[in-house]
Structure formats: C-alpha cells, structure tokens
C-alpha positions in Angstrom: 0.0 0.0 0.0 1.6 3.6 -0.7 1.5 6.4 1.2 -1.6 7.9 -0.2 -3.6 5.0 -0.2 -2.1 4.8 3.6 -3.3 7.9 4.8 -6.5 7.6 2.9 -7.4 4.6 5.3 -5.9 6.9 8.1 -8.3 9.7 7.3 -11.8 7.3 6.6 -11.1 5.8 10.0 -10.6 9.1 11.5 -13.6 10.2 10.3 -15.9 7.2 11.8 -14.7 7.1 15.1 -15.0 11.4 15.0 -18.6 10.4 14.1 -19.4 7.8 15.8 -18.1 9.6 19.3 -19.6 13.0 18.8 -22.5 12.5 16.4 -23.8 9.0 18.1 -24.0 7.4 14.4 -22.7 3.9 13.3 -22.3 5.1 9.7 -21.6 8.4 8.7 -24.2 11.2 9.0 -24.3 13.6 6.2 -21.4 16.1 8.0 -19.0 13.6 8.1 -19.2 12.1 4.4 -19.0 15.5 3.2 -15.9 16.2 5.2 -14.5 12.6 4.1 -15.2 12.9 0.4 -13.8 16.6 0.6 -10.7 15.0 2.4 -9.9 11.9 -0.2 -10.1 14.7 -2.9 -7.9 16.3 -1.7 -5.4 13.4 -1.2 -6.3 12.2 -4.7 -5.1 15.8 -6.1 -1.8 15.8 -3.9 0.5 17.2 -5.8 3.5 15.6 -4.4 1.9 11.6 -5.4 3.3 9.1 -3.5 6.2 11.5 -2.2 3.6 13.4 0.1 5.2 14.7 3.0 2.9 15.0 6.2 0.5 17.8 6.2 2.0 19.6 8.9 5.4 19.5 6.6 3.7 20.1 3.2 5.0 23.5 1.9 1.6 23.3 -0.4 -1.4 23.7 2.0 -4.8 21.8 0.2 -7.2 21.9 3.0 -9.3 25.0 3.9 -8.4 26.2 7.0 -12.3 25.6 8.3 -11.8 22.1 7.6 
C-alpha cells in the first residue's frame, strides 16, 4: 500500500470514530461524508503523489483552514 492510499485509510477511519463519538451514528451522518469525500479529494489531487510529505510538513497547504 503507498503512502496515499495509507493515509486515505488513516483519514476514513478518522472520520468514523470522530462520528461515531460526537454524532452517536454507526455510519456516517451527512457532515461527516461531506468532510470525508472533501478529504480523499484532496489526497487524490496531492500534488506531491506518492512522495507526500505529512500535512503539517507540506509546503503546499490543500485543506481550507475551516476544515
């Protein structure tokens, strides 16, 4: 598995237990999937592929800061 597909995993896990701890919902309510798909969007337009750095090192910030 590369990185992306890693930390595409990372993030869709992320996201249920987020949901499932502050929403109450087994699957994802409607706030969550929109923040996942926005999130593996973003990951599949990375710029830097399979040579990502982390987030917090990127130099190229994707994610709006409200998210």
């Amino acid at each position: 598995m590369n990185r992306l597909e890693r930390e595409k995993v990372t993030v869709t896990a992320m996201v249920h237990l987020w949901c499932r701890d502050h929403h109450g919902d087994r699957s994802l309510c409607a706030e969550c999937r929109s923040l996942l798909d926005y999130s593996q969007e973003r990951l599949s337009r990375c710029p830097f592929g399979d040579a990502k750095p982390t987030c917090k090192e990127c130099p190229v910030h994707c994610y709006q800061s409200s998210r």
